[in-house]
C-alpha positions as CSV (number, residue, x, y, z in Angstrom):
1,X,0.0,0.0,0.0
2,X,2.7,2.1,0.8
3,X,4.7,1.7,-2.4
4,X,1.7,2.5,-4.3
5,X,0.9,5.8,-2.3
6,X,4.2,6.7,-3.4
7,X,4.4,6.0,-7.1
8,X,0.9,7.4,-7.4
9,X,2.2,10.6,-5.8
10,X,5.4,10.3,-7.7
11,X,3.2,10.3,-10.9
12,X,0.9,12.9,-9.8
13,X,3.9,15.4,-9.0
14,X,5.7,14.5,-13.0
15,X,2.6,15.3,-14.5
16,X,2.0,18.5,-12.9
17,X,5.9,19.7,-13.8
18,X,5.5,18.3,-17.3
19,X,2.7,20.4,-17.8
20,X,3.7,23.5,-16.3
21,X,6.7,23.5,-18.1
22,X,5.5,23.0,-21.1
23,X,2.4,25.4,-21.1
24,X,2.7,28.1,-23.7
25,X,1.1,31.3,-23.5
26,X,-1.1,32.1,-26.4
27,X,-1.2,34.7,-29.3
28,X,-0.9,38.5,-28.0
29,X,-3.7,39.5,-30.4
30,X,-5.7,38.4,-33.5
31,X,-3.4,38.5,-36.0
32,X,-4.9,40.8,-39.2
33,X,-5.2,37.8,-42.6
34,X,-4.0,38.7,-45.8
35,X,-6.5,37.1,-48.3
36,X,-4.9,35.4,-51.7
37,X,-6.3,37.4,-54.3
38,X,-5.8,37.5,-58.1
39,X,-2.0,38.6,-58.4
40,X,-0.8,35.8,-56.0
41,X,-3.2,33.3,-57.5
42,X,-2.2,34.1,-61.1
43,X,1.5,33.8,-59.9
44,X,0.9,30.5,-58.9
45,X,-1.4,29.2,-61.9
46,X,1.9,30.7,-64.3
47,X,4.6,28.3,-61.9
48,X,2.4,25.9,-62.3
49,X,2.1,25.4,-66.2
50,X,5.8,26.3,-66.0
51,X,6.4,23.4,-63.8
52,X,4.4,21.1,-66.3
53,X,6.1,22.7,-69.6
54,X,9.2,22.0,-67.9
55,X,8.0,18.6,-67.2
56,X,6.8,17.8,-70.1
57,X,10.7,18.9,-71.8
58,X,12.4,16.9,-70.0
59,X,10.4,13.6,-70.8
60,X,10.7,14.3,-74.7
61,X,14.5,14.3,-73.6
């Protein structure tokens, strides 16, 4: 009984440290979101059919 008092004790005081130490504190504020609008989305659509065209080169290689 005694052995078992301790361990449970020994667990119970690991848990609480583990936790503690690893609590993070959270965002200061809402950060402000930058939507993806048409000049990032057309940047992406151009890389990629660049990707495929080069894609496509290298397999006629």
């Amino acid at each position: 009984m005694k052995i078992t008092t301790i361990l449970l004790l020994t667990l119970v005081i690991i848990f609480i440290t583990v936790t503690l130490t690893l609590a993070q504190p959270g965002l200061p504020g809402s950060p402000e979101q930058t939507p993806i609008d048409g000049g990032l989305g057309i940047l992406a659509a151009l890389g990629g059919s660049y990707a495929i065209k080069k894609l496509r080169d290298k397999k006629q290689d």
